[in-house]
C-alpha positions in Angstrom: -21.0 -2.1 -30.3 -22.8 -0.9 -27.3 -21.0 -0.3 -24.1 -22.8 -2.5 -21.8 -22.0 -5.7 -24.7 -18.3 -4.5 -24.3 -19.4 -4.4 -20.4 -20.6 -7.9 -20.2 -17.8 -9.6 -22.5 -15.5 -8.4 -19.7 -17.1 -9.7 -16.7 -17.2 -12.9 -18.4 -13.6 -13.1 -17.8 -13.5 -10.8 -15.1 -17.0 -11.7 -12.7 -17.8 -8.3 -10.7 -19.6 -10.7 -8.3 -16.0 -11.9 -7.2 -13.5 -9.3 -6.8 -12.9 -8.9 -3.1 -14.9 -6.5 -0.3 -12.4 -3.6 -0.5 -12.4 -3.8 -4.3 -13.2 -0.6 -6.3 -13.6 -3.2 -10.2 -15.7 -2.1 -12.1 -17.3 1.8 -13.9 -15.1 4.2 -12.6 -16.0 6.9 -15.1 -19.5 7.1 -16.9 -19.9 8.6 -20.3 -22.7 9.9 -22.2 -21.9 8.3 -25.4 -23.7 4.4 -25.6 -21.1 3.0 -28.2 -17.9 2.2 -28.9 -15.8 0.7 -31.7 -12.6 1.0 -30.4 -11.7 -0.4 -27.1 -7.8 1.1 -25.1 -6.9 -1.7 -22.7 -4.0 -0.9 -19.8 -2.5 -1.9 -16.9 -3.2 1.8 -14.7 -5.3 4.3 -15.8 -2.4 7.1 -15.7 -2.7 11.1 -17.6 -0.1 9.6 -19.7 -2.1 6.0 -20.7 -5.6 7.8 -21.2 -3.9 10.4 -23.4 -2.3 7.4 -25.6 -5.3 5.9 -26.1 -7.2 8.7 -26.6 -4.6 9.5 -29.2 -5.4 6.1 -30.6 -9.2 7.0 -30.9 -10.5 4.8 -27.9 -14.1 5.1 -26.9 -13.5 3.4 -23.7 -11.1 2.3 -21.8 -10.3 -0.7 -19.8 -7.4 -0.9 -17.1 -6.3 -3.4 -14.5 -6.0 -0.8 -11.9 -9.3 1.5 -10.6 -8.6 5.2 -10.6 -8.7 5.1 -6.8 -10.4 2.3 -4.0 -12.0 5.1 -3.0 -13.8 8.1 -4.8 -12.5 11.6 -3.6 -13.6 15.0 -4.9 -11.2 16.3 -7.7 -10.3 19.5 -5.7 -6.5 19.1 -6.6 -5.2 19.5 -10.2 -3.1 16.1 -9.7 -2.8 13.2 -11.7 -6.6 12.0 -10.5 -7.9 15.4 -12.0 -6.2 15.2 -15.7 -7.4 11.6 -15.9 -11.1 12.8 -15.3 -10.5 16.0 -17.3 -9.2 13.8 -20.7 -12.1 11.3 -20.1 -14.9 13.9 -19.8 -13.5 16.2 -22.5 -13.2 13.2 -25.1 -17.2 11.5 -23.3 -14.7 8.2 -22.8 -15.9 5.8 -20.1 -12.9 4.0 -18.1 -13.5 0.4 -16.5 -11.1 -1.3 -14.0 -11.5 -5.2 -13.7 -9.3 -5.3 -10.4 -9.3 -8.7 -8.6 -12.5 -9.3 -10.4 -9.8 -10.1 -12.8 -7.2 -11.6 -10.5 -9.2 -14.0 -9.1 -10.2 -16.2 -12.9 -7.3 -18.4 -12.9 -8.9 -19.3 -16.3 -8.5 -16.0 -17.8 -5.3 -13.9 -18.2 -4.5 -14.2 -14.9 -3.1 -18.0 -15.3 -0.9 -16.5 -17.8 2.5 -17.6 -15.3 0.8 -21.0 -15.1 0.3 -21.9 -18.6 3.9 -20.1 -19.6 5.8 -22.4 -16.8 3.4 -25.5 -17.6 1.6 -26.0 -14.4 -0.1 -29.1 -13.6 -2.3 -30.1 -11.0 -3.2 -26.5 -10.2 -5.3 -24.9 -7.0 -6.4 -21.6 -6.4 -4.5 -20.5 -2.8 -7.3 -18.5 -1.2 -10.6 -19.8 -2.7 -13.0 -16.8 -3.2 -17.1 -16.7 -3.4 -17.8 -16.3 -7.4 -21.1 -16.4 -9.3 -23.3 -19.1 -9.5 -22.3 -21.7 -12.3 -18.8 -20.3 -12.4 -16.9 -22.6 -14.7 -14.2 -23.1 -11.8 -12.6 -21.8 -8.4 -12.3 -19.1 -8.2 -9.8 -16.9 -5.7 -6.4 -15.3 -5.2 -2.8 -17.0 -6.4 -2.0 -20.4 -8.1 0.1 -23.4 -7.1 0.8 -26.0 -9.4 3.2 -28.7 -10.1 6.1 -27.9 -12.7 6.6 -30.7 -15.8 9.8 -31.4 -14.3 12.3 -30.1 -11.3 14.3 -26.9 -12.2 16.2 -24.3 -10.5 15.3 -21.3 -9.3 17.1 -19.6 -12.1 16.0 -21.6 -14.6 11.6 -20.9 -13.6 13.1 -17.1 -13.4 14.5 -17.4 -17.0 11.2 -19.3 -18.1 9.5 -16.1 -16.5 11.8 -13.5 -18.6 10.7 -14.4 -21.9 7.6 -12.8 -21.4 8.0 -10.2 -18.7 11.0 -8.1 -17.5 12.8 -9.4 -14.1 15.5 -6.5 -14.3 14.6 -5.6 -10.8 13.7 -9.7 -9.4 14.9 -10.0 -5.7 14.9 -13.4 -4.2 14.9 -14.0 -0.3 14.2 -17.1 2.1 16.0 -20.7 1.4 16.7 -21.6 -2.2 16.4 -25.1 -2.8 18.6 -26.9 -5.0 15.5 -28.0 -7.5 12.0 -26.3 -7.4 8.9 -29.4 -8.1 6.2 -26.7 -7.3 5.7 -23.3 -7.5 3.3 -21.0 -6.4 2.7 -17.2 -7.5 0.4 -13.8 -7.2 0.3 -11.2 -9.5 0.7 -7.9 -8.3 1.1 -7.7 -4.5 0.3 -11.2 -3.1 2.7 -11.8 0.0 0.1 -12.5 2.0 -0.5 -16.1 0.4 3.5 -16.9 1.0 2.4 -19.2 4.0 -0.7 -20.5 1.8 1.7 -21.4 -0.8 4.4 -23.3 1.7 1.2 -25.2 3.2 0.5 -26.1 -0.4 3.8 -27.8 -1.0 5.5 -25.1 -3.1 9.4 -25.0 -2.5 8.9 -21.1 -4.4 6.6 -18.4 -4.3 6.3 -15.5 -6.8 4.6 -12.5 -6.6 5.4 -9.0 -6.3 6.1 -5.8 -3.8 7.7 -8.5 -0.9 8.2 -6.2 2.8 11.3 -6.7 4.4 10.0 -8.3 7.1 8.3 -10.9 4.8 11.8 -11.6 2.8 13.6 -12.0 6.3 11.1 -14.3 7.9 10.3 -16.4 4.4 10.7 -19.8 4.9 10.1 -21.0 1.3 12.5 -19.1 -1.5 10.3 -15.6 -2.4 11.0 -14.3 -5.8 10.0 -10.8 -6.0 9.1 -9.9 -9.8 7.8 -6.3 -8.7 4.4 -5.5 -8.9 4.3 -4.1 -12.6 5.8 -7.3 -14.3 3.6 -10.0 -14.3 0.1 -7.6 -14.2 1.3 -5.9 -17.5 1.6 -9.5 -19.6 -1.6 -10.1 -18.0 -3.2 -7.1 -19.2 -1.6 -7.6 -23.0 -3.3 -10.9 -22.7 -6.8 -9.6 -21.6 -6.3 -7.0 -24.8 -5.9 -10.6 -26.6 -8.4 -12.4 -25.3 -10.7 -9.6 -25.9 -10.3 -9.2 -29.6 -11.6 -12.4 -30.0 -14.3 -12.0 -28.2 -15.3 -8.5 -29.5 -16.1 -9.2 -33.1 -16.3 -5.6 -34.6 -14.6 -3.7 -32.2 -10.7 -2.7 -32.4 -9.0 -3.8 -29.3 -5.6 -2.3 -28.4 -3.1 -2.3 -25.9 -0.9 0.8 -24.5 2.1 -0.4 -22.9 3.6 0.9 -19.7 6.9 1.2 -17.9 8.0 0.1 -14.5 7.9 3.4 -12.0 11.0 1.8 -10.8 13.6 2.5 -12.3 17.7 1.4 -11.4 19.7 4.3 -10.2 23.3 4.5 -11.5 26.0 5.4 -9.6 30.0 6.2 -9.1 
């Protein structure tokens, strides 16, 4: 398939047009080559993702995360220099769909909301999309749950599809939770959206302790990698349907947290 086909199937899920002003979505490596037939999709485009896929025979590669917000020279052998040395050497182009991604509540990003059974669902922070876009678009979901529940028992909902071994949870727990908002990745900055919306608890990832301590709606703090990597499994999903032809694969990643042990 050519690369731009592969190009536009994404943006149909993932509209360029609407990922937000300090956004780097989008090409992030170029490539010679004009086709592909095997498509690597992951959540950060790390030395140790692009060699998996590359190992998998990917022609491109799609992450969640841009290689950097903004483009430096590679003058250091880091991390930022093997990535572009494995994609040059192999003539693989790498594609981030950021918040161009994030902000398509009807796309992989409304995974939570469909897992937890949302009803009655608004985006928090409305964003400009493309003409004709099917629906809002913008940052975060709030939505009513199918019933009241606990805390721990949305949190338990949440854990069958993504790992809450490091979950914190700050500000007033209520006794039942009616609606719920949430952010993938870092999305703190909608906690007072959310509260104005009605939700009793928030969810998102990489919560400041100044946020936690002045929270006046129960924060749950998945981390950062949680929720975006189910996300990203469900984009590799969503576009092997869509790319008839193609092999679609995921490589899986790891929290860089990690629990320390101690005596």
């Amino acid at each position: 398939m050519q690369l731009y086909e592969i190009i536009e199937a994404i943006e149909e899920i993932a509209p360029l047009a609407a990922a937000a002003d300090w956004d780097a979505s989008g090409l992030q490596v170029a490539a010679r080559r004009q086709t592909a037939a095997c498509l690597a999709v992951c959540l950060d485009p790390t030395p140790a993702s692009v060699l998996a896929a590359l190992k998998r025979g990917a022609h491109m590669v799609l992450s969640h995360h841009p290689l950097l917000l903004k483009a430096v020279l590679p003058n250091r052998v880091d991390d930022y220099h093997e990535v572009l040395r494995l994609l040059f050497q192999a003539d693989v182009p790498l594609y981030a769909a950021h918040t161009s991604l994030d902000v398509n509540a009807q796309g992989p990003a409304g995974w939570l909301a469909d897992a937890l059974r949302l009803r009655n669902r608004s985006v928090l922070e409305p964003t400009r999309g493309p003409e004709g876009a099917p629906a809002p678009l913008g940052f975060g979901l709030v939505g009513d749950l199918p019933e009241p529940m606990t805390v721990e028992q949305v949190a338990g909902l949440i854990a069958r599809h993504a790992p809450l071994a490091s979950a914190t949870a700050s500000g007033p727990e209520p006794r039942f939770v009616t609606r719920v908002g949430y952010c993938t990745g870092s999305g703190s900055s909608l906690l007072g959206a959310a509260a104005d919306a009605g939700a009793q608890l928030f969810i998102t990832g990489d919560v400041k302790y100044h946020t936690a301590l002045a929270a006046e709606i129960c924060l749950l703090d998945v981390g950062h990698h949680s929720l975006e990597e189910e996300m990203m499994q469900r984009m590799s999903l969503l576009l092997q349907q869509r790319l008839r032809g193609v092999e679609v694969f995921f490589v899986p990643s790891a929290s860089p947290f990690r629990a320390v042990a101690f005596s």
